[in-house]
C-alpha positions as CSV (number, residue, x, y, z in Angstrom):
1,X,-33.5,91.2,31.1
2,X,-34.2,92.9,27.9
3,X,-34.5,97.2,29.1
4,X,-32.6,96.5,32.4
5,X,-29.3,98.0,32.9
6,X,-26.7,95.3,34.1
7,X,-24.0,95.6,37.0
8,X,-25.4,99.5,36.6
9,X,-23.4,100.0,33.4
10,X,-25.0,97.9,30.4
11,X,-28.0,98.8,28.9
12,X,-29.5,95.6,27.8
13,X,-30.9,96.0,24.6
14,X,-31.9,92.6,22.8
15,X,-31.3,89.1,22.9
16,X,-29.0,87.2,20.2
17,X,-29.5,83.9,21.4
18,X,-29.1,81.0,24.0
19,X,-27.0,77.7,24.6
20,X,-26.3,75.5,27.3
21,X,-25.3,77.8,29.9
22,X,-26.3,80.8,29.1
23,X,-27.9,83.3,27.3
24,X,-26.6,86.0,25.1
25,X,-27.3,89.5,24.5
26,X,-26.5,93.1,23.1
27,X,-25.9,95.7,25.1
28,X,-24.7,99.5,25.4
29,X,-21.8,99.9,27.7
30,X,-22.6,103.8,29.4
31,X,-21.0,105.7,29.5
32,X,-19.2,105.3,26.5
33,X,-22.4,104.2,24.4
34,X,-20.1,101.2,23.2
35,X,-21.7,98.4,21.4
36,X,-20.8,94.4,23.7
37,X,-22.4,91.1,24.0
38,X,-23.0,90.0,27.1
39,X,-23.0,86.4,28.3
40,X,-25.4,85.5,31.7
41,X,-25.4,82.1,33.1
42,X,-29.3,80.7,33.0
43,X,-30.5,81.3,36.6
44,X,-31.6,77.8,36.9
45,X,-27.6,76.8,36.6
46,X,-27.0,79.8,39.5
47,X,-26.3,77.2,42.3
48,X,-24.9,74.5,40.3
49,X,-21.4,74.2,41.6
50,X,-20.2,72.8,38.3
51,X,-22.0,75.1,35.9
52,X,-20.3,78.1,37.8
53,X,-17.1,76.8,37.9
54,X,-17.2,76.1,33.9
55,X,-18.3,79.8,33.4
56,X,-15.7,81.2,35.5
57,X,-13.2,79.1,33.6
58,X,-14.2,80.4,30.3
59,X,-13.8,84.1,31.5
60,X,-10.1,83.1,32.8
61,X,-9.3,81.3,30.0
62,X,-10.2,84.0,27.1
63,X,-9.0,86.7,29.4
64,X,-5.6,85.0,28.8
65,X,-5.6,85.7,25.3
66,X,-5.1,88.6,23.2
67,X,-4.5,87.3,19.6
68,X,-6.9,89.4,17.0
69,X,-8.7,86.0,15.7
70,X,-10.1,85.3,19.5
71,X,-13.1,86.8,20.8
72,X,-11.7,89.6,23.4
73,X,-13.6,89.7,27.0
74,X,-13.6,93.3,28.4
75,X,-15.6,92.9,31.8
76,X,-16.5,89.7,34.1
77,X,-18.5,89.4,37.4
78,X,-21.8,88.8,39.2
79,X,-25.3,90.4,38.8
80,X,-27.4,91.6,42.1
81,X,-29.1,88.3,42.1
82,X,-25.9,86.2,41.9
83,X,-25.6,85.5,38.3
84,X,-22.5,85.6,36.5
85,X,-22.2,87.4,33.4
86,X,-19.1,87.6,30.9
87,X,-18.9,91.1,28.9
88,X,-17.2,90.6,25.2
89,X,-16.6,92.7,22.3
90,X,-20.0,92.8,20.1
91,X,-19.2,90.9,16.4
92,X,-21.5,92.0,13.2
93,X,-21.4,88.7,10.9
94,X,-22.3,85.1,10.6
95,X,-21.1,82.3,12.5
96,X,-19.7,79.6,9.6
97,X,-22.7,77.3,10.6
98,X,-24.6,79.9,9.1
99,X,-22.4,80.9,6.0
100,X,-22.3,77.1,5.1
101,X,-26.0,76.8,5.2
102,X,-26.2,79.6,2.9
103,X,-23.5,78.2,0.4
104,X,-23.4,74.8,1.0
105,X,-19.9,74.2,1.2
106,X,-16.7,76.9,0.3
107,X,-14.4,76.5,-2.1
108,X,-10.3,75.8,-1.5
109,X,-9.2,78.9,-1.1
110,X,-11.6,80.4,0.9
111,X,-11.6,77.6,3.6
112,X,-7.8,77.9,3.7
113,X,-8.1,81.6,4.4
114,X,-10.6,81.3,7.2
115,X,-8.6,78.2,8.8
116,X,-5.2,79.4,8.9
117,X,-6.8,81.9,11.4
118,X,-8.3,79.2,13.6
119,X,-5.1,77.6,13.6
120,X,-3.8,81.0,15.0
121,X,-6.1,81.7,17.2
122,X,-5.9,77.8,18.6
123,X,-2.4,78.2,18.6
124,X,-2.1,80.9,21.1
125,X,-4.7,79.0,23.2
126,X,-2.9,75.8,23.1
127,X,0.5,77.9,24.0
128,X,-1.3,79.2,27.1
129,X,-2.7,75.6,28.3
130,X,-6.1,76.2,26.8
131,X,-7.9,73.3,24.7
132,X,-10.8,74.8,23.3
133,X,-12.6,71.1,23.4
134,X,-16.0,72.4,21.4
135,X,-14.8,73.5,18.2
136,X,-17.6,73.5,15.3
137,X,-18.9,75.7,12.7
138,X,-21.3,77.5,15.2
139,X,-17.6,78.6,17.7
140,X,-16.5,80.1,14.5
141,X,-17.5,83.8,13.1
142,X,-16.9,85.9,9.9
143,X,-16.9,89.3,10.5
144,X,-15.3,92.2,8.5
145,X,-12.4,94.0,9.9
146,X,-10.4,97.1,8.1
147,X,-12.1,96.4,5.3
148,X,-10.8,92.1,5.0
149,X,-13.9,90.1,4.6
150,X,-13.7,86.7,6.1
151,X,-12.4,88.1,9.5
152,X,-12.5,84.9,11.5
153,X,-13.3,85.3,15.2
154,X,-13.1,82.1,17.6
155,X,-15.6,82.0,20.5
156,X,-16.8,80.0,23.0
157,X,-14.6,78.5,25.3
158,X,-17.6,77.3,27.5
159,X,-15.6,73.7,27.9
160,X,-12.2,74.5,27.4
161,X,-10.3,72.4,29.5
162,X,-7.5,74.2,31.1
163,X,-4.6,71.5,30.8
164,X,-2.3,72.9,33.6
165,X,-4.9,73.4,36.2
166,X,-5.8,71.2,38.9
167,X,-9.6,72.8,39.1
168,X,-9.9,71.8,35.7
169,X,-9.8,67.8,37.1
170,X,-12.6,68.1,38.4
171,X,-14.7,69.3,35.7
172,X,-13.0,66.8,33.4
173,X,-13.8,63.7,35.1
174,X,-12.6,60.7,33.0
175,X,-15.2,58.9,31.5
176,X,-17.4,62.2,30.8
177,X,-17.8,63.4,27.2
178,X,-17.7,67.3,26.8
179,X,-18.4,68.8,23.1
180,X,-20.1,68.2,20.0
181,X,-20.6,64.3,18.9
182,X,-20.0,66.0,15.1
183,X,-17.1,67.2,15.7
184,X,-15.8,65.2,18.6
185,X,-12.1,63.3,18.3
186,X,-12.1,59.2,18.7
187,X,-10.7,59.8,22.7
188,X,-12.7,62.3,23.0
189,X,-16.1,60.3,22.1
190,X,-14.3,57.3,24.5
191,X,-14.0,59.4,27.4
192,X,-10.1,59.6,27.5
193,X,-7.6,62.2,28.2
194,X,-7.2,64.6,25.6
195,X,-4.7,67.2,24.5
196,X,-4.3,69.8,21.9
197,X,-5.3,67.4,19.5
198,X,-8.6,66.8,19.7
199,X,-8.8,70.8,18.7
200,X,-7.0,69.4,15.4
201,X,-9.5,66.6,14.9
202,X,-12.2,68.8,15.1
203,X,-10.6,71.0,12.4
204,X,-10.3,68.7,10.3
205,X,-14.0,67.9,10.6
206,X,-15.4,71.7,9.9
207,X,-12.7,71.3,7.1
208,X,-14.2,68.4,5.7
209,X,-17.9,69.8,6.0
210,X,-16.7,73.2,4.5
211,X,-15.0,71.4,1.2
212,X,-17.5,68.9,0.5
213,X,-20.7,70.4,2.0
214,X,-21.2,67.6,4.6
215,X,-19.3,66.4,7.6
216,X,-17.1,63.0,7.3
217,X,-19.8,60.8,9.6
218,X,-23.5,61.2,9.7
219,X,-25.5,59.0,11.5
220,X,-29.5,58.9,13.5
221,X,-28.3,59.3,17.0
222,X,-25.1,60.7,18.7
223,X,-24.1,57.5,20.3
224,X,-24.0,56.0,16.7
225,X,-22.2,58.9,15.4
226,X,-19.2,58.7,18.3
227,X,-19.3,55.3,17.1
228,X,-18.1,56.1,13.3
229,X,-15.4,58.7,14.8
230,X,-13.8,56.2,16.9
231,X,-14.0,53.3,14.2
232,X,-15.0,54.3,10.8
233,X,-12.5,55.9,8.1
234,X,-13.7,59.1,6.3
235,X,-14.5,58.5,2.8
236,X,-12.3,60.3,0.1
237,X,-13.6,63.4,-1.4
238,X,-13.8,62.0,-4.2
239,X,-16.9,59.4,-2.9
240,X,-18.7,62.6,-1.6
241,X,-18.5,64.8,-3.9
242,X,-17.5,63.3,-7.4
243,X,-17.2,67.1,-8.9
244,X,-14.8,68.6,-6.3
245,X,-11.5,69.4,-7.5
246,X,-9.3,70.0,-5.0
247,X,-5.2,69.7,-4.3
248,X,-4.4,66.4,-3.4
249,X,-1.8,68.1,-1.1
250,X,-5.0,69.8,0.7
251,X,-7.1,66.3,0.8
252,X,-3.8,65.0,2.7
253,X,-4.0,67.6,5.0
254,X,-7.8,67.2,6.4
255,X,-7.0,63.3,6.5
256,X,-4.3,63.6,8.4
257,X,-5.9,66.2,10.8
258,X,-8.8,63.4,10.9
259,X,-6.2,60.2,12.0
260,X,-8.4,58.2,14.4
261,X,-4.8,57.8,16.6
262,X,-3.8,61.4,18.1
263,X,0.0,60.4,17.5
264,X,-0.6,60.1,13.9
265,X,-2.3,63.7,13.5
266,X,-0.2,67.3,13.4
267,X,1.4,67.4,16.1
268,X,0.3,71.3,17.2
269,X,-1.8,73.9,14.9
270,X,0.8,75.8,14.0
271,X,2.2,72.8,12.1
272,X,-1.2,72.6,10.0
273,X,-1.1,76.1,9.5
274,X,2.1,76.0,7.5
275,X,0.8,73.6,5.5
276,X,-2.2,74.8,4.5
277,X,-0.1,78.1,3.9
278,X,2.1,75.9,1.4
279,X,-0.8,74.5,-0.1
């Protein structure tokens, strides 16, 4: 697609990248010579029923939400040849995946700074019915905005599950497993109902991985590693990384994000927030 011109209005200038569904790229919005990525569902995934529906639902479901720490969707439709494509504002950064590589792990108050802003970005999701489902280091980008370094951005809703809608039933089958096994909460590795707290689990994993350098379970294959976030405890900090001095009051907050029972977790974002805001 690279030197086409989309829907007749975006110049397609290079590609950024490519998941699951679709493939990414920037592009010049005329007439305004504005700056957007663009989202465009693979063509082999043009007549899957499923894979339509899940695009379509991430375009509703960010289009519902206007707080700053959320990537904002300007445009939505189909191509000529029937392929859907989702226009978003165009991000200069790193996703957290990449920061962390570069760094190795982030120190207290830096990972405090760039959560909180998850949690308000989740927040306003959750509030709207929206469980983002796929939360992980690579959903979450630093950008810099009005001069604040550490502007964090949260994108993807690809398999947001829309928790008031009956077309969201069908594309959340109990018994199917949608998300990262890294970052995925115990019900969600067994295939149960979730709600907004497997978005809090999954926080408390990127926190884990962004204090100590490494996620709370590693193991050789996914099933194994589903396994240990169903069953196995995360070990202290302390066990990880001897040399990490960090607030106990901060420690107690990723644990008790990471509870392997949802009841036992915060019981919304918002909640977390305020304590990571104490601490």
């Amino acid at each position: 697609m690279i030197g086409s011109t989309l829907a007749g209005k975006y110049n397609i200038i290079k590609k950024l990248g490519e998941g699951g569904m679709g493939t990414v790229y920037q592009a010049s919005q005329m007439p305004i010579d504005r700056l957007v990525a663009v989202k465009v569902l693979l063509g082999k995934l043009a007549q899957d029923e499923v894979a339509v529906k899940r695009f379509e639902q991430e375009a509703r479901a960010v289009s519902k939400m206007q707080h700053p720490n959320t990537v904002t969707i300007y445009d939505y439709g189909k191509t000529d040849d029937d392929r859907l494509y989702i226009v978003m504002e165009f991000l200069r950064g790193k996703t957290l995946s990449d920061a962390l590589r570069a760094s190795g792990g982030m120190d207290a108050r830096r990972t405090i700074h760039i959560i909180r802003q998850v949690c308000s970005s989740l927040s306003e999701a959750h509030h709207a019915g929206i469980i983002h489902r796929d939360l992980k280091p690579d959903n979450i980008f630093l950008t810099e905005m009005g001069g604040a370094r550490d502007f964090t951005k949260v994108l993807d809703f690809g398999v947001a599950k829309m928790a008031d809608s009956e077309a969201a039933s069908t594309l959340t089958q109990t018994g199917m497993i949608f998300g990262t096994p890294k970052y995925m909460s115990p019900e969600q590795a067994e295939g149960k109902t979730i709600d907004y707290r497997a978005d809090i689990y999954a926080i408390g994993v990127v926190m884990y991985e962004m204090l100590t350098g490494r996620p709370p379970f590693l193991a050789d294959t996914p099933i194994a590693l589903l396994l240990k976030h169903i069953s196995e405890a995360p070990a202290p900090f302390r066990k990880v990384r001897p040399d990490l001095n960090v607030a106990p009051e901060l420690e107690a907050a990723v644990m008790k994000a990471l509870e392997k029972s949802p009841d036992r977790r915060y019981r919304e974002v918002g909640e977390m927030g305020a304590d990571l805001e104490q601490v």
